[in-house]
C-alpha positions as CSV (number, residue, x, y, z in Angstrom):
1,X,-0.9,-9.0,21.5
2,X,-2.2,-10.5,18.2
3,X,-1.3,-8.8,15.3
4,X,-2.8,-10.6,12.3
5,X,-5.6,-8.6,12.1
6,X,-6.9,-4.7,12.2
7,X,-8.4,-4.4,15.5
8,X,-5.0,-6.2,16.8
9,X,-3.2,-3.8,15.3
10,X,-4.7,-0.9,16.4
11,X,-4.2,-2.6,20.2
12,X,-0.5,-3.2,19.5
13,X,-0.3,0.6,17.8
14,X,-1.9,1.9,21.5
15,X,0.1,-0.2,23.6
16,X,3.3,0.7,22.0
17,X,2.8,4.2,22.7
18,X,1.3,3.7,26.0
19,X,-1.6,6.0,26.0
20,X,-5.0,5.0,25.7
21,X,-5.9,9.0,24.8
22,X,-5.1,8.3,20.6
23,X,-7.6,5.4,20.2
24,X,-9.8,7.4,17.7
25,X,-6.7,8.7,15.9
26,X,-5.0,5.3,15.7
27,X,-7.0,4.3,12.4
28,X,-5.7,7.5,10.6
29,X,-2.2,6.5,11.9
30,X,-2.9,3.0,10.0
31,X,-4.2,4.6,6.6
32,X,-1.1,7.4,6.2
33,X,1.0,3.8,6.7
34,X,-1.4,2.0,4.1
35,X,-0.5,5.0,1.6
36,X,3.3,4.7,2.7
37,X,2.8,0.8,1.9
38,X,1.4,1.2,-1.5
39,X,4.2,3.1,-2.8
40,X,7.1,1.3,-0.8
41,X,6.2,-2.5,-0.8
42,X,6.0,-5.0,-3.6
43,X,5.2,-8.7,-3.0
44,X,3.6,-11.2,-5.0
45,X,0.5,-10.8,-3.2
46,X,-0.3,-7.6,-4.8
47,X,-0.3,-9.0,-8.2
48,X,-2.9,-9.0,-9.9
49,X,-4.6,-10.1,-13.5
50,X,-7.2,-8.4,-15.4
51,X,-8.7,-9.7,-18.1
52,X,-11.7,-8.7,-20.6
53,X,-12.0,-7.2,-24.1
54,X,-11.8,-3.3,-24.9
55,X,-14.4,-1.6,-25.8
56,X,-12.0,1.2,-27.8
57,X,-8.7,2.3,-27.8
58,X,-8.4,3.1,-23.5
59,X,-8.5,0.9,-20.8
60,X,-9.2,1.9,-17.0
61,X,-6.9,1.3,-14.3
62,X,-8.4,-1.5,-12.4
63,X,-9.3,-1.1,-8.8
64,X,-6.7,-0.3,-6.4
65,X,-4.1,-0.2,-9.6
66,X,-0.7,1.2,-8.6
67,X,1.6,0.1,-11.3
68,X,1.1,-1.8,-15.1
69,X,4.0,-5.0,-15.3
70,X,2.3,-6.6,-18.5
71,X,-0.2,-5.9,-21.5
72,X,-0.8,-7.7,-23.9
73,X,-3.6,-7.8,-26.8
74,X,-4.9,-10.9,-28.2
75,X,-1.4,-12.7,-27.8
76,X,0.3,-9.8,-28.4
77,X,2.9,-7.9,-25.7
78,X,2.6,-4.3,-25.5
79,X,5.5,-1.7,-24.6
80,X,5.3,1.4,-22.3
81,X,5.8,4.6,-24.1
82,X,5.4,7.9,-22.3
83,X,2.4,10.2,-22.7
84,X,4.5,12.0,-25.0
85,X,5.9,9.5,-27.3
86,X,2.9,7.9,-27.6
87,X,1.4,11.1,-29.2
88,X,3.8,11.1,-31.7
89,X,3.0,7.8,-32.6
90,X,-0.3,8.7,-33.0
91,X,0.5,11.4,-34.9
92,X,2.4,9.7,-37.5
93,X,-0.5,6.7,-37.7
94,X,2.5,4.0,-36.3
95,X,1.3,0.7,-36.1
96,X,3.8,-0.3,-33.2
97,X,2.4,-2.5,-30.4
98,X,2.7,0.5,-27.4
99,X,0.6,2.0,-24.8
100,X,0.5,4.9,-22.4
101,X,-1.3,5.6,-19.1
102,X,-2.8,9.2,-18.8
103,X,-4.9,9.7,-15.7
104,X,-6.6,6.7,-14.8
105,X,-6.8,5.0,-18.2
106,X,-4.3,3.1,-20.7
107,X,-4.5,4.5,-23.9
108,X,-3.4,1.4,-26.3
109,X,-2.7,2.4,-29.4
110,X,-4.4,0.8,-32.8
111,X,-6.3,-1.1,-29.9
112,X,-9.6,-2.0,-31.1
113,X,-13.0,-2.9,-30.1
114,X,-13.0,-7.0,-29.2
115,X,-9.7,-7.2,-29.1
116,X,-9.0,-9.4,-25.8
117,X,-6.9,-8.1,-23.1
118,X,-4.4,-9.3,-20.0
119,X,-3.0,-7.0,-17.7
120,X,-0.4,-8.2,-15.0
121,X,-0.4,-5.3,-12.3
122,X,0.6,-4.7,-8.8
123,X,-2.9,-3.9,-6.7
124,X,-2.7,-2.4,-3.7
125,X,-4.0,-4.2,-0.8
126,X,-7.7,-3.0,0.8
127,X,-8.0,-0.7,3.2
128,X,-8.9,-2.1,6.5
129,X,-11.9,-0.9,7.9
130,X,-13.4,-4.2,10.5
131,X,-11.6,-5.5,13.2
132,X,-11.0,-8.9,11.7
133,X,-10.0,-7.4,8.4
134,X,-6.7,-8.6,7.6
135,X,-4.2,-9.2,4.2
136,X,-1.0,-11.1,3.5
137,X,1.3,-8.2,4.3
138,X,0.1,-8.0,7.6
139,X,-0.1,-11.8,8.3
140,X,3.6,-11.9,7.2
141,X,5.2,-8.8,8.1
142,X,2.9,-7.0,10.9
143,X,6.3,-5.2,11.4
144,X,6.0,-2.9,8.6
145,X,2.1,-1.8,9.7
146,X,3.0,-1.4,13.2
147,X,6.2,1.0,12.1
148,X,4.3,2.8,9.6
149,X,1.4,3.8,11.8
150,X,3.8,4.4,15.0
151,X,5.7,6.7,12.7
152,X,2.4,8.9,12.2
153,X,1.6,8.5,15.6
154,X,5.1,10.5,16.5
155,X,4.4,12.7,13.9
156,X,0.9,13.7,15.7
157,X,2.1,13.9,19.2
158,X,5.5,16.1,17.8
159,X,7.9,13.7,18.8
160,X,10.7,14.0,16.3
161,X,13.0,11.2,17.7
162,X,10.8,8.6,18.0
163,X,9.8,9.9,14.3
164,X,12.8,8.7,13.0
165,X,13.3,5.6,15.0
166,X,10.1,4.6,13.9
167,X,10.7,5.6,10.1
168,X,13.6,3.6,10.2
169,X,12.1,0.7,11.2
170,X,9.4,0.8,8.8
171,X,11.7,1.6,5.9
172,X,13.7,-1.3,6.8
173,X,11.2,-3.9,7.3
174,X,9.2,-2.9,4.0
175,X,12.6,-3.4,2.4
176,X,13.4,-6.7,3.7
177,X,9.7,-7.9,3.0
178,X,10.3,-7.0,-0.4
179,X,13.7,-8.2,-0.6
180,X,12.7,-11.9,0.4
181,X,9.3,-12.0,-1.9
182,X,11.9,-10.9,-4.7
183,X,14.2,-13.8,-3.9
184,X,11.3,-16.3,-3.7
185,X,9.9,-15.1,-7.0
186,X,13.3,-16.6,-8.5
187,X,14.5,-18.9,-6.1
188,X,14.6,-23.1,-7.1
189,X,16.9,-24.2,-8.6
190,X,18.5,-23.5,-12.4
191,X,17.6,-25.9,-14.8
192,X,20.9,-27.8,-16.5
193,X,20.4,-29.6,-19.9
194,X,23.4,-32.0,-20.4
195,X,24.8,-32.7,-23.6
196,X,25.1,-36.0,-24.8
């Protein structure tokens, strides 16, 4: 059982549960976990940069956009400011270096057309729809898809105890997954200047 890629997943999904009667619903099992996944697991192979010039003062989420880390405008690091505050900076004509996300667009505030843009953001990985589609996540840790979409699979079939078996097993792989890429985002070693 191979499970570094979609169609191996779905095989491992059907052979775990031992019946070969959920073999249409098995990809539905696999997208509720996707969802469960975007919300629930950070690595640094969701990050993302988007780069380009605004054409105004908004800015569309990029595609598969699930959280803003960074923006900046030529050079310049913008702040977070909810919807609400930002209005009131509008309001009184600030000239602080903010933004705001309404919908699906940034709203940057004094941003101008040319001005040059970065945005670091966590992307959410592409749904699988081939057999030999496959990301990072499920190269590295097939144990949070397979426990995500067994989950949903109890969930169909009514069986509450294998339910939460299977939630806690995806809750605590995506947590250790995420725990170790946070580690290696800082790990090395700390740089010491000596005195002399």
């Amino acid at each position: 059982m191979a499970l570094s890629t979609f169609g191996g997943l779905k095989t491992a999904v059907a052979s775990f549960l031992n019946r070969s009667d959920l073999t249409a619903s098995i990809p539905d099992f696999v997208v509720l976990a996707e969802a469960d996944i975007r919300r629930d697991v950070r690595v640094q192979a969701m990050e993302a940069v988007a780069t380009g010039t605004l054409t105004g003062e908004t800015l569309a989420h990029p595609t598969r956009y699930i959280e803003a880390r960074r923006l900046s405008l030529d050079g310049h690091v913008y702040e977070y400011r909810t919807p609400a505050d930002y209005t009131e900076l509008v309001r009184v004509s600030s000239q602080d270096t903010v933004y705001t996300s309404i919908g699906e667009s940034f709203y940057i505030l004094n941003g101008a057309n040319g001005d040059s843009y970065a945005l670091t953001y966590w992307a959410g990985f592409a749904a699988f729809s081939a057999d030999a589609d496959t990301n990072w996540l499920l190269a590295n840790a097939p144990d949070v898809y397979l426990f995500g979409a067994l989950r949903y699979a109890a969930i169909f079939m009514a069986d509450d105890a294998a339910m939460t078996r299977n939630l806690a097993m995806y809750l605590s792989a995506a947590k250790r997954v995420s725990s170790q890429e946070h580690r290696s985002a800082y790990s090395g070693s700390t740089l010491t200047v000596r005195a002399r």
